[in-house]
C-alpha angles and dihedrals in degrees: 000000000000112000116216123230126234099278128180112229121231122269114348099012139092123178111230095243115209147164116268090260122198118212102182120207119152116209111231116233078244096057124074122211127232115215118182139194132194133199140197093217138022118285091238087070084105082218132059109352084031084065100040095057093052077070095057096046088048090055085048089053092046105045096035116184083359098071130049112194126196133191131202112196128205100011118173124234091243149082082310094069082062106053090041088056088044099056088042099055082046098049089053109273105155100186117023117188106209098195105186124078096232083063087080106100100030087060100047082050100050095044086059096067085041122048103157085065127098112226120181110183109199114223096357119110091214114114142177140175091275092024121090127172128209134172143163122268085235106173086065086081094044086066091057082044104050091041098063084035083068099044092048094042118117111171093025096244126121126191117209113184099203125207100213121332097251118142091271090050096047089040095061092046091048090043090049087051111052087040085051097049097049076073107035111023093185090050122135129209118202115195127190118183119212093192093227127081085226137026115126094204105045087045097048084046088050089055092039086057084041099059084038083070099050098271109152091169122059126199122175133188087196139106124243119056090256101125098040092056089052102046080052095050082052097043089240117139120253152187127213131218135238095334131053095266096175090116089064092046109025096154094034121028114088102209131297147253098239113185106213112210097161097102104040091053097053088048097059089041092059098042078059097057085040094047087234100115115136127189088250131165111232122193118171146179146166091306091055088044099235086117126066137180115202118226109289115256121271100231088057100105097258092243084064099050083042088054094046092045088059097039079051091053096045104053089043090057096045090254091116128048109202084202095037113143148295098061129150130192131237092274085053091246114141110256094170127020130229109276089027134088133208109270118236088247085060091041095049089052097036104153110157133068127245133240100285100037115107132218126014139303111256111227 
């Protein structure tokens, strides 16, 4: 898996750098490990926490009577995710996966009382000694995406129904653009943010206004499979979101980012019972296989899945560099020249939209 540097992010925001720290505790053949996870929504989301989740049954499955694993659902991102990661380090948890980015603070907080404690914080840049921090590369998928949008698009508007405008949120929008727009130059993104990582009916609202608007192709950085169910209701093409969500679009939904968590979880699980954990920084993609992109749907003309299946390869193998140059931003100034790319530090701190993408950027 690649393995991220200490960046500092953007405006606001510096990484706690640290050392890779050992803490070593092996774990007896009489003892049995709890591992817990929390989420921020139900797992019956059929998105995010859904897929998350997948990860925590497959490191039951693995480890067996060795491993206790615990889940926590619908957590806010508030002074609640403290006292839940609180009770679990005091009831015996020895390694907690926080897997929102609001969890941030609350985890580098609790760790704090309790550093004997593994904590792993999904998509956050703040590190400790028994705090590591691990995400998707999840714009890679936006460039596979935007590139068959482009292709789809009949009338050259895309509705993207956005979680919270944070970097990997705006990443992912900026990376499904200029993919887009190699396409379609005159191409239009439309973006409405619904300010929650789940909520079915603000996010099937969201797709409804953005239909309203002329978008026959719906993208969504959300959790539940929402938009997706209403691009299909209205025969417009989608893309789902974190889990496979075909089922809930099987004339419609193109294919799907799926995060796959399964075997990094069952990684860091394992360096505990072996008393080999570090505080490390994980950021993977395609190439490291924790993201995947589901077979393309049958009813996609087969040039257009063709066309998604090389864009796919290219970008796995390095080929292809979803922020290579020239990109401009919204205001037409030059942000990357032409023969460069956009670096992972920029990447990690984006906060500015690219030439195609409507509206402004909430701050």
């Amino acid at each position: 898996m690649i393995k991220r540097r200490d960046f500092v992010i953007g405006a606001g925001g510096a990484v706690a750098a640290t050392a890779l720290v050992c803490m070593p505790h092996i774990v007896r053949a009489a003892d049995k490990l709890k591992a817990a996870w929390i989420y921020i929504g139900p797992t019956g989301d059929m998105g995010w926490s859904y897929q998350h989740d997948l990860g925590r049954q497959a490191v039951q499955k693995e480890f067996g009577d060795k491993v206790q694993t615990i889940k926590v659902e619908s957590v806010p991102e508030s002074a609640d995710a403290e006292r839940v990661l609180t009770k679990l380090a005091q009831d015996g948890a020895k390694i907690i996966f926080t897997t929102s980015f609001g969890y941030m603070e609350p985890t580098i907080k609790v760790a704090a009382q309790f550093p004997n404690v593994y904590f792993e914080h999904a998509t956050g840049y703040n590190r400790a000694a028994n705090v590591s921090t691990y995400a998707v590369r999840f714009y890679e998928g936006r460039t596979i995406q935007g590139t068959m949008a482009g292709m789809l698009t009949k009338s050259g508007i895309v509705g993207y129904v956005g979680s919270v405008p944070i970097p990997e949120v705006v990443g992912g929008i900026d990376a499904f653009t200029l993919a887009f727009r190699k396409i379609r130059p005159d191409g239009k993104i439309k973006v409405i943010y619904v300010n929650e990582w789940f909520n079915p009916g603000k996010e099937a609202d969201a797709a409804k206004a953005l239909l309203d608007q002329g978008a026959d192709i719906m993208c969504q950085h959300t959790d539940s499979p929402a938009p997706v169910q209403t691009a299909e209701a209205a025969k417009a093409w989608s893309f789902g979101q974190s889990s496979d969500m075909a089922k809930f679009g099987p004339t419609h939904c193109v294919t799907s980012n799926v995060d796959n968590w399964t075997p990094y979880y069952i990684e860091r699980v394992k360096l505990v019972l072996e008393g080999k954990w570090t505080s490390t920084d994980t950021w993977g993609g395609l190439a490291a296989g924790m993201l995947k992109i589901p077979a393309f749907n049958k009813n996609v003309p087969e040039k257009i899945r063709e066309a998604g299946a090389k864009v796919e390869a290219e970008v796995k193998s390095g080929k292809r560099h979803p922020f290579a140059g020239p990109i401009k931003d919204q205001s037409g100034k030059e942000q990357v020249a032409m023969g460069d790319h956009l670096p992972d530090e920029k990447i990690l701190g984006i906060n500015w939209y690219v030439e195609g993408v409507e509206g402004d950027l909430p701050h």
